[in-house]
N, C-alpha and C positions, 0 to 999 in steps of 0.2 A: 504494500500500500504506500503513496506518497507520505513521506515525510510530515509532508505541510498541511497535513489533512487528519494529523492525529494530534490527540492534545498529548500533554507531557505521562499522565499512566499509561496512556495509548502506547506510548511509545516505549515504556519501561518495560511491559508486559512483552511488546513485540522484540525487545529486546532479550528479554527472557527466554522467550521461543529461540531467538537464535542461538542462545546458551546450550539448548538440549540441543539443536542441529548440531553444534560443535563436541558434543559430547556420544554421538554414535559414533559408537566405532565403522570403519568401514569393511572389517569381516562380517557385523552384520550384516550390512547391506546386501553382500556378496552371496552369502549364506543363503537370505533368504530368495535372492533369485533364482540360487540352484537350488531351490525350495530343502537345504539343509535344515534352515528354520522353519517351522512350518507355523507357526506363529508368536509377534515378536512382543511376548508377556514382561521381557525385563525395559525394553522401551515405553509400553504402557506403565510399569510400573514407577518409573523415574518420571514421566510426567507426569503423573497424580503427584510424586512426590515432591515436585517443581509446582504443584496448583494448578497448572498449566491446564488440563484438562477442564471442557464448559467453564468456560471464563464469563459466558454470559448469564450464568443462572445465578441464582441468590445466594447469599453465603451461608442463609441458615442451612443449604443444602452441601456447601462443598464449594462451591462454585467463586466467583468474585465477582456479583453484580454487575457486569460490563452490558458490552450491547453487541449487538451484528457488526459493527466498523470492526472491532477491538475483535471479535472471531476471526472476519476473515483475512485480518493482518497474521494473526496467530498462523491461521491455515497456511497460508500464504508460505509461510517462512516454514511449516512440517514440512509440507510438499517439495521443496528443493532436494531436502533426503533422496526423493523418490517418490512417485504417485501411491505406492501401497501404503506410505510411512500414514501418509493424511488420509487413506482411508479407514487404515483401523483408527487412527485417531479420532476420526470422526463420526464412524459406524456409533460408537456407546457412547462417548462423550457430546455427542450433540445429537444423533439421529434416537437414539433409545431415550436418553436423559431428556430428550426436548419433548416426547410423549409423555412418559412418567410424569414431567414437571408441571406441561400443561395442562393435564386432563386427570393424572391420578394420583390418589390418595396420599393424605401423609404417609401413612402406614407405607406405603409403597415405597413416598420417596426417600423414610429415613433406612427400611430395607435394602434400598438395591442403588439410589443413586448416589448417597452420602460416601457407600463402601466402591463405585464404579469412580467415581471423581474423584479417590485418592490413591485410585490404582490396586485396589486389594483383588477384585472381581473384575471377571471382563464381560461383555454383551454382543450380542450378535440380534438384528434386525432381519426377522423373516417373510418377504412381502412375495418371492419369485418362486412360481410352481411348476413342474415340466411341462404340463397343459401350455405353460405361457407367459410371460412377467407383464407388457404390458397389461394388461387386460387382470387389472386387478381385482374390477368386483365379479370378475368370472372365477374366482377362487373356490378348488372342491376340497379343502380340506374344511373338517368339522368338526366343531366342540356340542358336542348334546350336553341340554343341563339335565343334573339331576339332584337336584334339591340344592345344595351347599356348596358345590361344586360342580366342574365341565370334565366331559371326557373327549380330549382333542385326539384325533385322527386324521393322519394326512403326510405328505410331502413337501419339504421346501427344495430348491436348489441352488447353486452361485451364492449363496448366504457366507458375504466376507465375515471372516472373525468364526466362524461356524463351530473350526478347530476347537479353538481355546476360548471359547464364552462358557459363562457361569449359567448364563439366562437369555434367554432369548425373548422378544418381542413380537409375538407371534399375533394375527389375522389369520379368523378360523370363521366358518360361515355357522350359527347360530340360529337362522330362522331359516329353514329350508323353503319355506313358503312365502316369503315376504320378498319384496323387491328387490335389488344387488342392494341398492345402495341401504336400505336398511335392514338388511339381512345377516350382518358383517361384528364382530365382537373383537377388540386387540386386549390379548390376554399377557401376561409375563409368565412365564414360561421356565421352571428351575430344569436345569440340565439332571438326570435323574432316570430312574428305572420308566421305560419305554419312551427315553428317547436316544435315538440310534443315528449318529454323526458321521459319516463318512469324507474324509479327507480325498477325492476322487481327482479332483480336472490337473490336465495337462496344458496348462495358461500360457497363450501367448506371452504374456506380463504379467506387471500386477502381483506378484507369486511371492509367497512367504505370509499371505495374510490370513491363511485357514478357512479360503473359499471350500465349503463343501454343499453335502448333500446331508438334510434332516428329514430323517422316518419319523414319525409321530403315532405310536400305536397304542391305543389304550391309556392316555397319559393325564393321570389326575392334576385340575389344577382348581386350587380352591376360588370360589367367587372372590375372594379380596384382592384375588389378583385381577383384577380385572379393571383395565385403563381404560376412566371413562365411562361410559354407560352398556348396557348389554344391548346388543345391536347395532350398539352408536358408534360405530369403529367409524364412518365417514365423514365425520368433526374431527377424529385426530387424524387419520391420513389425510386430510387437506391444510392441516397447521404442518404434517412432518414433510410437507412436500417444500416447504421453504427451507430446511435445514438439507433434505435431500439434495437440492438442486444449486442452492444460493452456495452452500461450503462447498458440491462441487466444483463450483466454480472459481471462486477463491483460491481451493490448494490445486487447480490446473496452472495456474498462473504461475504458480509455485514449481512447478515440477516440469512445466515449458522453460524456466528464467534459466535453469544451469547451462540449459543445449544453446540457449543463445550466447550467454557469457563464454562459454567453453569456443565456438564456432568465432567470436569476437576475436576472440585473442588469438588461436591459431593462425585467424587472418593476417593479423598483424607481423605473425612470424613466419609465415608458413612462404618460400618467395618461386618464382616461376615469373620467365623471361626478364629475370633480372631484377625486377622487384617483387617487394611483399604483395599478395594479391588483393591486401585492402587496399589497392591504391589503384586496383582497377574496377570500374563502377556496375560490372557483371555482379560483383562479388560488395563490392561497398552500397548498393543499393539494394541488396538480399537483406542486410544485415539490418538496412535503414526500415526495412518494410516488417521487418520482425521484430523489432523494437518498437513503432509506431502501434502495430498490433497488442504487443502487452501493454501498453499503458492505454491504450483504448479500453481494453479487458478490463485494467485497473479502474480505468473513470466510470465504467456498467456496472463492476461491482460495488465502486462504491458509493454512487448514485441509488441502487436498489439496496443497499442496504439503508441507507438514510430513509426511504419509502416502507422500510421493513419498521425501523426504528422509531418513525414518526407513526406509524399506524395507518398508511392510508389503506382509501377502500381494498378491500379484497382484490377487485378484478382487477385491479391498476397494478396490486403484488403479485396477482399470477401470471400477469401478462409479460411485467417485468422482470421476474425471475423465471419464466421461461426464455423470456430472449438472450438474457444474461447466459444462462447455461448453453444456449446452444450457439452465442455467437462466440464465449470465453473458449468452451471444447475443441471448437471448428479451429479458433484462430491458435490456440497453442498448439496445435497436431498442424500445421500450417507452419509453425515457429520452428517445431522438432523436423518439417519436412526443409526447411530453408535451410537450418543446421546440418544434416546430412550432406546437404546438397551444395554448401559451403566448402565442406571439408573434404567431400570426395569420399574414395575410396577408402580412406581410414576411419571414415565416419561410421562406415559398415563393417567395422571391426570391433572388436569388444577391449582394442588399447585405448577408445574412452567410450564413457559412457552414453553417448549420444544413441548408441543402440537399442542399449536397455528403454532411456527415456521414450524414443520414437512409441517401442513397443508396450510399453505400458501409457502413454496416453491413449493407444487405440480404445480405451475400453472408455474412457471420458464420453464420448458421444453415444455411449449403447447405455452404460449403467445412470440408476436412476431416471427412469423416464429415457424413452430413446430422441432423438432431438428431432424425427420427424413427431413422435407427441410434442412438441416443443413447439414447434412450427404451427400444429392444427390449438393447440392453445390460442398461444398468438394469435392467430387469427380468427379462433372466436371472439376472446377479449376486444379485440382493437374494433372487429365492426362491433357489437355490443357499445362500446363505451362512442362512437363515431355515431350510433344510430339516437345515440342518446344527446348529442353533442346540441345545439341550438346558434344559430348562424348568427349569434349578438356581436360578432366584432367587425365581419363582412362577408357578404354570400360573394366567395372568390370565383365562384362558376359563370357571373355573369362579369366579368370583369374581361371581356373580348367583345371586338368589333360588332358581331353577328350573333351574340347570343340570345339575343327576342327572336332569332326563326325557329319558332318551338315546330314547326313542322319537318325541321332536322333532325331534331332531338327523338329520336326513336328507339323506346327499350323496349320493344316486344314484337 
């Protein structure tokens, strides 16, 4: 995030952040892409114990009061590690913790998000089913009640964090009979006898974060766990879609910035026909256009977070935290393709990192919502809010020579 656009704890905090960036070792890193690690609990661990972790939620939670700016500076600076570092970081500390905190119970929150925010317990978010992931309220897995408690049955899969979570965040369909959209119940979910974890994919990217596959067979979960209202699962999945999509976007920026700095400097050293190749404008005007693109990213993100912060209406925040996501995803993976494309053929070697990043931004524009959901958002929103709009400042249609021949004017 710009400098000049945080206030002085803004800046502490995001300073903090860079403190743990400087404190991973880079055998983890290494590890976990040759999925050595398979989930990286002693990093979760040091940042609960840095506070680091939901910096936006309350403190009687764990948390430090902050807002959406101060998140996605934080993000911003995981993401550099690598794209998976900021998605586990994000998966429980902001995607579980931001359900929990806004929809359910104290009892919840001093159970699972006091002990997730200081790193004791880890979380895994389960919204993706084989049937399908967009296509959320088409979900067949199912919690029957029976009396005091749910007996969930079903399958999740691609569920980052899946490995090494304590609990899960599960949407289980509830009213077999009832509409999608209230048919739907988000339960938390202790890792426990009949639920069955499989450590499975062969990840292009992304890898070391304990993406699996969750069986859900006969698995008691008492009604108190239960986020939110029974049914009401589509009042939190439309508050978790701002943390889903807004933090992705944030730690992309984060996790595009190394391949361009890296591509930067090589420039400068790297020389062909006698000079360095920054100094010819094939190669200095890649550089320019990849640079101009993140701090683009930067002023979307933190334009829509200030719209997150201030509370405008709803449809102005889905509209805008879909465009956010998919124009930050588009143009980072745009960054990592200039950076390759900079450096040649060493670029596609694994003597820097420029590979790895390529390959693990790919999953930026699939996960959470794919960005053509992104797109048909948008473009509800904006006619919506345009149909609503009133031509008080000036009807600019008529502002041409010829515009009274309405017998031109033909939509049908």
């Amino acid at each position: 995030m710009f400098d000049f656009l945080l206030t002085a704890e803004q800046k502490k905090i995001r300073d903090e952040a860079q403190d743990l960036v400087k404190w991973v070792p880079k055998q983890m890193i290494l590890d976990m892409d040759a999925d050595r690690i398979k989930f990286p609990k002693e990093f979760l661990k040091e940042a609960g114990r840095r506070n680091l972790l939901g910096s936006r939620y309350p403190k009687q939670w764990g948390g430090r009061g902050m807002d959406w700016v101060t998140t996605a500076t934080v993000m911003e600076e995981i993401g550099t590690l690598g794209y998976i570092f900021a998605c586990v970081f994000g998966v429980g500390a902001e995607l579980v913790c931001d359900a929990i905190v806004l929809h359910g119970s104290d009892f919840l929150k001093e159970k699972y998000v006091e002990p997730l925010l200081r790193g004791d317990v880890f979380a895994a978010e389960c919204l993706t089913e084989p049937r399908g992931g967009s296509d959320f309220f088409g979900t067949s897995s199912t919690a029957e009640d029976r009396g005091d408690h749910f007996v969930l049955n079903g399958q999740k899969r691609f569920i980052v964090g899946a490995e090494g979570a304590d609990f899960f965040l599960v949407y289980a369909r509830t009213d077999p009979r009832a509409e999608a959209h209230k048919a739907l119940t988000c339960l938390v979910v202790d890792r426990g006898p009949g639920v069955d974890v499989k450590y499975l994919y062969g990840l292009m990217g992304c890898r070391g974060g304990g993406a699996g596959r969750i069986v859900f067979k006969d698995v008691k979960v008492p009604k108190e766990n239960t986020v939110g209202n029974v049914n009401g699962a589509y009042a939190v999945f439309n508050t978790m879609m701002i943390p889903e999509r807004l933090g992705t976007a944030a730690m992309t920026i984060g996790a595009a910035r190394p391949a361009l700095e890296i591509a930067a400097r090589y420039s400068g050293r790297r020389k062909a026909f006698g000079k360095t190749i920054n100094e010819f404008q094939g190669v200095s005007f890649q550089i320019a256009e990849a640079s101009m693109l993140l701090d683009a990213c930067r002023s979307l993100v933190y334009t829509t977070c200030k719209a997150v912060d201030s509370q405008q209406p709803s449809n102005t925040i889905r509209r805008m935290v879909s465009e956010t996501k998919k124009f930050v995803t588009e143009s980072c993976q745009k960054v990592s393709h200039i950076a390759m494309q900079v450096m040649g053929g060493i670029g596609y070697t694994n003597v820097y990192p420029i590979e790895r990043i390529f390959r693990d931004l790919r999953l930026a524009s699939i996960w959470t919502g794919t960005n053509e959901v992104m797109s048909a958002i948008v473009a509800s929103e904006y006619y919506t809010e345009l149909i609503k709009t009133k031509l008080e400042i000036r009807d600019y249609e008529a502002d041409s020579e010829a515009s009274e021949v309405v017998d031109e004017k033909i939509y049908e």
